[in-house]
PALUMKOL-565645 format. One record per residue (C-alpha): residue number from 0; residue in three letters; x, y, z. Coordinates in pm, 1 decimal, decimal comma, padded with zeros to 6 digits, always signed. Example, Ala and Ser with C-alpha at 12.3 -4.5 7.8 and 13.67 -1.06 7.14 Angstrom:
% residues 2
seq type east north up
0 ALA +01230,0 -00450,0 +00780,0
1 SER +01367,0 -00106,0 +00714,0
% end
This chain:
% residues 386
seq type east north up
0 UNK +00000,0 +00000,0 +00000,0
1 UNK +00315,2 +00236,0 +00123,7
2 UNK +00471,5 +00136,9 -00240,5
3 UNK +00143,0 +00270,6 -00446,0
4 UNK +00098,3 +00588,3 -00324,4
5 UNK +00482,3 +00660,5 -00337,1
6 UNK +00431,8 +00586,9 -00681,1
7 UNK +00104,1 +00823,6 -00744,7
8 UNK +00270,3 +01119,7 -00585,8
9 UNK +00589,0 +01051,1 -00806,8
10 UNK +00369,5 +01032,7 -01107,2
11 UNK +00181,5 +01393,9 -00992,9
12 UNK +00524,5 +01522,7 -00940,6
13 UNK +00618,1 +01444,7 -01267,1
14 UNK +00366,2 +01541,6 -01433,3
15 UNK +00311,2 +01869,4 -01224,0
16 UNK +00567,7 +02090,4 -01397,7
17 UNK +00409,8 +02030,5 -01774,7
18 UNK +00056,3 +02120,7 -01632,8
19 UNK +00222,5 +02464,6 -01470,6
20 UNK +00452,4 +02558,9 -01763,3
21 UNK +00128,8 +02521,8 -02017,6
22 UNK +00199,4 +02855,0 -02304,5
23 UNK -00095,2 +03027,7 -02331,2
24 UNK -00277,9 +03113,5 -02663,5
25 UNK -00097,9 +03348,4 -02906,3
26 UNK -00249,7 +03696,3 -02928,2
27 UNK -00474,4 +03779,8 -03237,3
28 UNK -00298,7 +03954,6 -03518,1
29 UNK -00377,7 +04308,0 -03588,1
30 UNK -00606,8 +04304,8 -03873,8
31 UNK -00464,6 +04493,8 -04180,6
32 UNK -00716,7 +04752,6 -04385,3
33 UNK -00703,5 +04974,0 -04641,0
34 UNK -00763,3 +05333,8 -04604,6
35 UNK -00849,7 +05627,2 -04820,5
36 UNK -00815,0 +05989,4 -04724,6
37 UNK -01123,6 +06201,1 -04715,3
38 UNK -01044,8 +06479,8 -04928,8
39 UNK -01185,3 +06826,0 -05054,3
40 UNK -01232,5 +06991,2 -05341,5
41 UNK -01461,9 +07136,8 -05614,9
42 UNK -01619,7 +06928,3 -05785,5
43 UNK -01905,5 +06908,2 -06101,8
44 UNK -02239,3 +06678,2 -06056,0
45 UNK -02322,5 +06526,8 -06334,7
46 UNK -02678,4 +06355,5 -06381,2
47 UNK -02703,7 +06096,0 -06643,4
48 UNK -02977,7 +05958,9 -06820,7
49 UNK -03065,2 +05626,6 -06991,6
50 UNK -03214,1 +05661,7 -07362,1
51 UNK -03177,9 +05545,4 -07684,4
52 UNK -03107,4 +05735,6 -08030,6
53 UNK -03342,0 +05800,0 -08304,4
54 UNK -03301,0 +05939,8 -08653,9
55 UNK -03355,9 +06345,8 -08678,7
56 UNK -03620,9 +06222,5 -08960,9
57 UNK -03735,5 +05872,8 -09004,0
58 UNK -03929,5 +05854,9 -09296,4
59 UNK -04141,3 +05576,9 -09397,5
60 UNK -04179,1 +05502,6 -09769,6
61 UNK -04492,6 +05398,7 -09908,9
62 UNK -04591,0 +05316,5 -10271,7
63 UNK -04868,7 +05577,7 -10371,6
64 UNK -04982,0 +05442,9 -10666,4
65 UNK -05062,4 +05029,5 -10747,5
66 UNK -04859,4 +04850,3 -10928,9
67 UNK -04574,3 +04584,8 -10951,2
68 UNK -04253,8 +04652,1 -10820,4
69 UNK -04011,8 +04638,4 -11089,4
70 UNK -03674,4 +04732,6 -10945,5
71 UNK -03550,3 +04772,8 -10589,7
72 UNK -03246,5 +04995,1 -10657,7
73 UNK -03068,6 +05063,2 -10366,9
74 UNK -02856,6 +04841,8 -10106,0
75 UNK -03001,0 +04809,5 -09776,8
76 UNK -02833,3 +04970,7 -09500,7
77 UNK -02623,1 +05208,1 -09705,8
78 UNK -02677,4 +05573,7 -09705,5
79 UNK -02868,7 +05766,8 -09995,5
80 UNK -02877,5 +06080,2 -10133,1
81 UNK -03185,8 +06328,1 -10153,2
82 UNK -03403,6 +06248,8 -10479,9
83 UNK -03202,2 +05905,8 -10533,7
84 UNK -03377,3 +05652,8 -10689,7
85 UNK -03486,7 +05367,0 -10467,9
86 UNK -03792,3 +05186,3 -10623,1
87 UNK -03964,9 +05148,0 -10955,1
88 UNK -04292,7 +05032,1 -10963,9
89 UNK -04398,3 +04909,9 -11357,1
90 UNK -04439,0 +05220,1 -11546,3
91 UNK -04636,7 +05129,5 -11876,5
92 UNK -04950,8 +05135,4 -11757,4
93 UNK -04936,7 +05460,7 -11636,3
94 UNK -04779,3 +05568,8 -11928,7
95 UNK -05072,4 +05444,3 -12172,6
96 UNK -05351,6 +05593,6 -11905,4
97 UNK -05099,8 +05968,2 -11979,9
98 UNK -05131,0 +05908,3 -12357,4
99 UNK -05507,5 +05862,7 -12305,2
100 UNK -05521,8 +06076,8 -12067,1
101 UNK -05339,7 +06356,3 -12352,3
102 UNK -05566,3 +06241,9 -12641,6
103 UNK -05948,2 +06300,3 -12443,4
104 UNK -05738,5 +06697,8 -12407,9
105 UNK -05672,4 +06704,0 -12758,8
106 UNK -05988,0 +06610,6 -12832,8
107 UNK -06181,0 +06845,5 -12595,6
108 UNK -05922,2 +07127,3 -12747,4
109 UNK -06113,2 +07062,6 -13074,8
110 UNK -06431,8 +07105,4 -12900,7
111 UNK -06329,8 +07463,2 -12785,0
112 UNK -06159,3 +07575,8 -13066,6
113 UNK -06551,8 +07488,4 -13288,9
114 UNK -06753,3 +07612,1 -12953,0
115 UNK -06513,1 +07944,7 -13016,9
116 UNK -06566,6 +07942,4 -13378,7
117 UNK -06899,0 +07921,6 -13403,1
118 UNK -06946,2 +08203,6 -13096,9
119 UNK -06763,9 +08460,2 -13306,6
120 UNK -06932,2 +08409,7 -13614,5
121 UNK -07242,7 +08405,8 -13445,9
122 UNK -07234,4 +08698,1 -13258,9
123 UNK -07201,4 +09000,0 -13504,3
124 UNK -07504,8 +08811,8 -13665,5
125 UNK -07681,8 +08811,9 -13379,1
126 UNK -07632,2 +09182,9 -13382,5
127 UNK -07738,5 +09237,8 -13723,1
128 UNK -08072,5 +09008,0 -13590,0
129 UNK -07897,6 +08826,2 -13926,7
130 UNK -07971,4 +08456,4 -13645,9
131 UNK -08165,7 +08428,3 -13317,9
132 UNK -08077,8 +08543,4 -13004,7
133 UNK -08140,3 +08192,2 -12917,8
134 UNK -07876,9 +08075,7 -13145,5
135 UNK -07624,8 +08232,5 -12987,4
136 UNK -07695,1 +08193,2 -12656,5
137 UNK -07685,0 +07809,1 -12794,4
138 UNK -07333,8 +07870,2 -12912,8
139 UNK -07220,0 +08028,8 -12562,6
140 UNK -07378,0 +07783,3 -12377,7
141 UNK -07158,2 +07509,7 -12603,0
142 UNK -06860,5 +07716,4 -12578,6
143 UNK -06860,9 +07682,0 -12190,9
144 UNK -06943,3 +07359,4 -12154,6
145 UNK -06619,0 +07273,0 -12388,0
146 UNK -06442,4 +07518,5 -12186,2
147 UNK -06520,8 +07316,1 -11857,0
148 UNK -06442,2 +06942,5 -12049,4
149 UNK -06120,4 +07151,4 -12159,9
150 UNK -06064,8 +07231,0 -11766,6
151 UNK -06102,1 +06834,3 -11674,8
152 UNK -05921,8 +06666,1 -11922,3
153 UNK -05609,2 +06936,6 -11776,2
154 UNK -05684,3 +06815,8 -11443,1
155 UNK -05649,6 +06384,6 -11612,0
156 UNK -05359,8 +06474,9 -11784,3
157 UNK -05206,4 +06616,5 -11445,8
158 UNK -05341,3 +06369,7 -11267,4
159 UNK -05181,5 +06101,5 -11500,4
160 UNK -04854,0 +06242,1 -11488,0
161 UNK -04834,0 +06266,6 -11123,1
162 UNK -04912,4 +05910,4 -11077,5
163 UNK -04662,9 +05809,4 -11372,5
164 UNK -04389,9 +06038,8 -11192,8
165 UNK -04485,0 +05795,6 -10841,6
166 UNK -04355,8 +05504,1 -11058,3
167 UNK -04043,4 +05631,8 -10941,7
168 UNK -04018,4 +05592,9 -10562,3
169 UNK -03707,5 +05857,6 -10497,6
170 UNK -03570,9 +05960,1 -10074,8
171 UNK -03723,0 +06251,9 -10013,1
172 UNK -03396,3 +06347,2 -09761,6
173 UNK -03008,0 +06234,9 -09725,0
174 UNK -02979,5 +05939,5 -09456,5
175 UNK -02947,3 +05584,4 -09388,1
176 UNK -03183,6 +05381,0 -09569,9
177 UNK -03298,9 +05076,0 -09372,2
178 UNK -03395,8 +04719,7 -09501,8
179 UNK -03664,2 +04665,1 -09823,2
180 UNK -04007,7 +04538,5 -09691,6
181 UNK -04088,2 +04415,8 -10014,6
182 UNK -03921,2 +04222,9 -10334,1
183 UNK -03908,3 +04269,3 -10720,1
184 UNK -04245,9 +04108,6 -10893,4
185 UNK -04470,9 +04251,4 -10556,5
186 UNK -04807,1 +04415,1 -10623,1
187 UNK -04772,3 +04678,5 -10411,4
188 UNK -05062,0 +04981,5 -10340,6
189 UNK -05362,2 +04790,4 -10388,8
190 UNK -05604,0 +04945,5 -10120,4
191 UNK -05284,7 +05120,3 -09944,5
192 UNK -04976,9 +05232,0 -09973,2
193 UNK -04743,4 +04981,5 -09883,8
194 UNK -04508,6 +05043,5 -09693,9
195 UNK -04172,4 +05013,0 -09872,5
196 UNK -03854,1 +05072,1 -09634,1
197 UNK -03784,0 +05382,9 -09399,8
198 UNK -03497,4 +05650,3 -09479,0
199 UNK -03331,0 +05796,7 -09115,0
200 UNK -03141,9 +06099,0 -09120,8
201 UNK -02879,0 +06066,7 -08861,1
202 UNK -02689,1 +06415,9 -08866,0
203 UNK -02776,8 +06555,7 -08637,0
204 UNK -02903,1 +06232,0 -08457,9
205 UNK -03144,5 +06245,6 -08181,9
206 UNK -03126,8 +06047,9 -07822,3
207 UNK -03425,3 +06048,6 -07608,1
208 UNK -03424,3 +05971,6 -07237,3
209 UNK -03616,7 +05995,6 -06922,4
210 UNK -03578,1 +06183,4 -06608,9
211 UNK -03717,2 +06075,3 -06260,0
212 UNK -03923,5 +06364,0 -06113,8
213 UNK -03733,2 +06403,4 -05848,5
214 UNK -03419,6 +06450,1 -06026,0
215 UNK -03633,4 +06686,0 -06241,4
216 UNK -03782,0 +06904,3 -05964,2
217 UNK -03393,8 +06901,0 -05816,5
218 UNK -03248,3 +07069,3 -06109,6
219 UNK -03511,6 +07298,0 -06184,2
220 UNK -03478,4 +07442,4 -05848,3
221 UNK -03073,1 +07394,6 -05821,8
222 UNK -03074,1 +07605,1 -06158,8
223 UNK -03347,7 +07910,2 -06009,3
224 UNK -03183,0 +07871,4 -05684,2
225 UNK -02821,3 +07969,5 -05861,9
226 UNK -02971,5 +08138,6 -06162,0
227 UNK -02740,2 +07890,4 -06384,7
228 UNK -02703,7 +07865,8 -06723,5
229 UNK -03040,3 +07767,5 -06972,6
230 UNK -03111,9 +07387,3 -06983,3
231 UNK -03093,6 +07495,3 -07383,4
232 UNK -02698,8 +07604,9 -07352,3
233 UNK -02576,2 +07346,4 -07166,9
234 UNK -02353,4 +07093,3 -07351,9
235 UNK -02456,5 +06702,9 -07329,1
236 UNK -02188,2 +06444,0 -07361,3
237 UNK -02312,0 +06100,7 -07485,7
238 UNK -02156,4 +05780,3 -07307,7
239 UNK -02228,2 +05495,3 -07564,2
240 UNK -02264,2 +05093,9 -07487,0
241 UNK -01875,2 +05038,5 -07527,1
242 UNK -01734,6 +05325,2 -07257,2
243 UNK -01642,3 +05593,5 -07531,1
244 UNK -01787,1 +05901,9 -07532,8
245 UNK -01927,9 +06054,8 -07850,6
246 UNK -01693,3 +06321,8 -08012,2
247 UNK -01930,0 +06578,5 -08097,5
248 UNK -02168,9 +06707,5 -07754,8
249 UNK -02477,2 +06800,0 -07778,1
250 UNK -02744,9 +07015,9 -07624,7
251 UNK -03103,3 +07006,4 -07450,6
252 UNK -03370,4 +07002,2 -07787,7
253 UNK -03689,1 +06978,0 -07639,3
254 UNK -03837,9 +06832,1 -07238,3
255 UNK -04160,3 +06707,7 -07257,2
256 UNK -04451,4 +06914,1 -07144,9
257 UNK -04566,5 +06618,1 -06905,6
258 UNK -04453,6 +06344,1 -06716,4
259 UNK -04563,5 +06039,9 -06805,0
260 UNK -04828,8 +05879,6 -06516,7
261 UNK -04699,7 +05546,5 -06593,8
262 UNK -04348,6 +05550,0 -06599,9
263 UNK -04305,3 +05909,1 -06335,1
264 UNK -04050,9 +06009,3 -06577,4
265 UNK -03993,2 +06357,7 -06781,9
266 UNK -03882,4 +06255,9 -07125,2
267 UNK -03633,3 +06475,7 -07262,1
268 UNK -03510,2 +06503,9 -07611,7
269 UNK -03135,9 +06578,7 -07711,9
270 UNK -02917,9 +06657,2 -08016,6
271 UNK -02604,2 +06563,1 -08113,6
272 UNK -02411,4 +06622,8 -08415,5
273 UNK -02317,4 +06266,4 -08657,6
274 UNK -02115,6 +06402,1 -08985,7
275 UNK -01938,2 +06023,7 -08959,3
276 UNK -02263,4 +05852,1 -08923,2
277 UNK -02105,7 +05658,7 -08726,0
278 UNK -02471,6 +05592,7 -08475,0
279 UNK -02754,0 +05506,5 -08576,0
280 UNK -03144,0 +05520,9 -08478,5
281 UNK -03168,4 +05222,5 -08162,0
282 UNK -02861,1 +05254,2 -08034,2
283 UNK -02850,8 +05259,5 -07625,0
284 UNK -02618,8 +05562,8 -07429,9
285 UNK -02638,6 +05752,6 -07131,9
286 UNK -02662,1 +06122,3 -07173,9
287 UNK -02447,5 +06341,9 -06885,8
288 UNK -02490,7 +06667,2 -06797,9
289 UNK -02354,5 +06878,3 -06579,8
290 UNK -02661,9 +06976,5 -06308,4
291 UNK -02453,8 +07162,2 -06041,0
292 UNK -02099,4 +07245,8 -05988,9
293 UNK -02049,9 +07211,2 -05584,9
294 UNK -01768,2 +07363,0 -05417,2
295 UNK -01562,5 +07244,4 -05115,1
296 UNK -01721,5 +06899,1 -05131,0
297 UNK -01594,3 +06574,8 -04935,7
298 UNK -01524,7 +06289,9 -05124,4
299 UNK -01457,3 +05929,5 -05006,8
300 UNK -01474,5 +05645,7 -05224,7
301 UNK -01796,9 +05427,8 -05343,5
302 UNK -01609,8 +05123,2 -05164,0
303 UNK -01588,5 +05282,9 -04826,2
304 UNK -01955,2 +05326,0 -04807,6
305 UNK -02191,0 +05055,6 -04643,8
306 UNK -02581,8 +05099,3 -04728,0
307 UNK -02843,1 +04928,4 -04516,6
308 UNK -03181,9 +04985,3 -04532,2
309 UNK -03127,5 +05362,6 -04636,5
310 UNK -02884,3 +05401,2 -04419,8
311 UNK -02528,0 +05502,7 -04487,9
312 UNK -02246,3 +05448,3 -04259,4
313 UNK -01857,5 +05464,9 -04261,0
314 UNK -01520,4 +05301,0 -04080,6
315 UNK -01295,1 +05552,0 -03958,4
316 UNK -00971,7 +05500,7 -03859,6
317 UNK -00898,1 +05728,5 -03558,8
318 UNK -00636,0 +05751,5 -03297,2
319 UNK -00449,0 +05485,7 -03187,0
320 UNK -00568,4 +05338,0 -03494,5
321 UNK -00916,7 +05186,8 -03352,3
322 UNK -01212,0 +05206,1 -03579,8
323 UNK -01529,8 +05356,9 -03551,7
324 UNK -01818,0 +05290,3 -03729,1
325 UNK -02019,5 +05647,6 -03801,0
326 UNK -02361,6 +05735,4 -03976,4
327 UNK -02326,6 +05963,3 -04280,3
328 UNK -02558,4 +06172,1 -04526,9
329 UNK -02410,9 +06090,6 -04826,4
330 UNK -02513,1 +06295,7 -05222,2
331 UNK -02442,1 +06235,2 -05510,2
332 UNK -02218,6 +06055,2 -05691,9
333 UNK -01913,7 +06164,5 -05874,0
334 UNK -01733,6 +05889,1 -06074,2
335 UNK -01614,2 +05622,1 -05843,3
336 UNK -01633,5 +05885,0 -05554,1
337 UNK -01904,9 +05952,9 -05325,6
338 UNK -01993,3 +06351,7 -05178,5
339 UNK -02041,1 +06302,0 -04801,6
340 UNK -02273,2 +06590,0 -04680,0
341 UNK -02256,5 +06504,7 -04311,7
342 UNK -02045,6 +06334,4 -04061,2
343 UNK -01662,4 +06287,7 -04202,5
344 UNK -01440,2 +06615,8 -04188,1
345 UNK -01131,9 +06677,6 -04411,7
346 UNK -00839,7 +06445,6 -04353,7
347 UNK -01044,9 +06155,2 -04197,6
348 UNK -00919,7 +05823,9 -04269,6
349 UNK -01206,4 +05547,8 -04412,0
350 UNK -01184,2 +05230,1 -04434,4
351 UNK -01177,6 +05104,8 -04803,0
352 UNK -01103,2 +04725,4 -04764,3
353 UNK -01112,6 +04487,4 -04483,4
354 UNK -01409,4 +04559,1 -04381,7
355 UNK -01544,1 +04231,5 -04266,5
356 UNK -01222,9 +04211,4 -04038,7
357 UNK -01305,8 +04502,0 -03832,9
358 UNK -01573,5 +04601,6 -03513,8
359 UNK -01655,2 +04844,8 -03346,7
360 UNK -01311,5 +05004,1 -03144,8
361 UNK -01120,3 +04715,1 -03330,5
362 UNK -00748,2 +04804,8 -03333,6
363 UNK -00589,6 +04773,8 -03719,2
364 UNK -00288,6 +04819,4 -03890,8
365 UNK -00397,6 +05041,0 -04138,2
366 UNK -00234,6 +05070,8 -04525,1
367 UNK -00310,2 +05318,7 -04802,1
368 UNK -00484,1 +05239,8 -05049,8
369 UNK -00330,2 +05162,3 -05391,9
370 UNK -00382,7 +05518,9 -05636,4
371 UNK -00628,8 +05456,5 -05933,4
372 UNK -00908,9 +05228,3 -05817,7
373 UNK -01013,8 +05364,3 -05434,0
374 UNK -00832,1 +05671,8 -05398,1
375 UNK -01005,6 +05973,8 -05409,0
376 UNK -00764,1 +06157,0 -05545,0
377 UNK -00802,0 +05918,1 -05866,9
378 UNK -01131,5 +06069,4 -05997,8
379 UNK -01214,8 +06118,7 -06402,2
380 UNK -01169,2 +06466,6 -06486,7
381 UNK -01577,7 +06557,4 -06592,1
382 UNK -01515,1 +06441,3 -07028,1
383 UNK -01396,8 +06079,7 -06970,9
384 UNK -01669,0 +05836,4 -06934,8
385 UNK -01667,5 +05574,2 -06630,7
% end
């Protein structure tokens, strides 16, 4: 019995100085962030607006007279000239109902020239009671009736060359001509006038887009609140599906009187220059603008803010390097950048990444953020697009 709990306190002893000398668990590593500077500075607001472009003109060609289509003329696509020929519709019939149509006058010119004939020899008779008043009035009464047949047979002959001359289906304006609706050998005009193809013209192009009313009722007063510049005068860059922007800007051609119940939108109508041709009508862009030009504004980067609910909030990085999360009234936004109304100040240090690592009064090792994607400093000037 002596011999076993010798042996139990030797084995406690031994094992006593492993249980006391036990390391404790390493201390967490500082979480590393990156940070952007809050910074301040003028800066232009720009409000941009979804659309899509539309020819200046779009022009819808229809056969006015019936008749088969002889000869489509023109490749689809490509861009015509003013009074170039696109269609022609069979043009001997209309050319025999012409001839006709000049014979019945040639014939009714006989008629006149007798009527006239007989009214001049008739009426010095008359005068010498040589014939009877009754005679002549006969004679007059002939010689206006061929008048009027003269008058119609004008009007068919007119009326025959006109529809000969629509045998010839020419584009009214210069622009893009789009695809043929109908084929060589169609009847086309019989009961209406079919349509043939439409003609755009796309200099100056048009691009028509919608405004929310809010953004609407925030520029009209912005601009009577600063007495700024006419909607009219102020130039319009386009921003087109592939990033570029358009070459040529353009300017405000005509708002809407309305908005539109359904949609709650102000559609507004702009112009923009197109000597390369280079859009064309259906093409989707944004149009920009500037709407304000605000000076002294704080900017942090889109990154650094957190939205929840309609609710914006930041990481600072303050002294001692703890974090603190803070509420902020954010505006709008400029390029990657967002204008911070309320609750940063000059200087202040967000967080731009890492910020899943980080609580509230969290203690991090904070490194700038690389220049050119979170930075404020790397903003577009206002004519590059995003």
């Amino acid at each position: 019995m002596r011999r076993i709990v010798i042996f139990a306190l030797g084995g406690l002893a031994a094992a006593t100085p492993f249980g006391c000398g036990k390391e404790q668990a390493p201390a967490a590593a500082t979480p590393e962030v990156f940070v952007a500077e809050v910074v301040q500075r003028d800066v232009p607001v720009y409000a941009e607006l979804v659309g899509q472009t539309r020819g200046s003109q779009d022009i819808e060609i229809r056969a006015r007279v019936e008749g088969y289509l002889e000869r489509v003329a023109f490749t689809e696509g490509s861009f015509v000239r003013k009074g170039d020929l696109l269609y022609l519709i069979d043009p001997k019939p209309f050319e025999a109902a012409l001839a006709n149509a000049k014979a019945d006058l040639a014939t009714a010119q006989a008629r006149l020239n007798k009527t006239n004939n007989d009214v001049g020899r008739l009426s010095p008779l008359a005068k010498q009671q040589a014939v009877s008043q009754q005679e002549l009035d006969n004679a007059v009464a002939f010689q206006e009736a061929a008048s009027a047949q003269m008058d119609a047979h004008k009007a068919a002959v007119e009326r025959a060359s006109l529809d000969l001359g629509y045998t010839r289906v020419t584009s009214p304006i210069a622009g893009l001509v789009g695809t043929t609706e109908v084929k060589a050998g169609s009847l086309v005009g019989r009961g209406e006038s079919t349509l043939l193809t439409t003609v755009s013209q796309v200099d100056p192009i048009l691009f028509r887009a919608g405004i929310s009313e809010a953004e609407a009722l925030r520029i009209a007063r912005r601009a009577r609140e600063t007495g700024g510049t006419r909607a009219r005068e102020v130039e319009v860059e386009l921003l087109l599906a592939d990033g570029t922007v358009h070459p040529h800007p353009g300017k405000v051609d005509v708002v809407e009187r309305a908005v539109d119940p359904t949609t709650g939108t102000l559609s507004v109508q702009f112009t923009f220059p197109n000597p390369e041709r280079v859009l064309r009508p259906g093409l989707y862009g944004r149009a920009r603008l500037v709407v304000e030009n605000r000076a002294g504004a704080l900017l942090v980067p889109q990154r650094a803010v957190i939205e929840l609910q309609n609710l914006h909030s930041v990481v600072v990085v303050g002294e001692g390097n703890k974090v603190e999360f803070r509420n902020v009234k954010v505006g709008p936004r400029v390029d990657n950048l967002w204008v911070v109304e309320e609750g940063l100040k000059a200087g202040e240090k967000v967080v731009v990444e890492g910020l899943q690592k980080v609580r509230e009064g969290t203690v991090v090792s904070p490194k700038p953020a690389a220049a050119g994607t979170s930075e404020p400093g790397s903003a577009k000037p206002a004519g590059e697009a995003k």
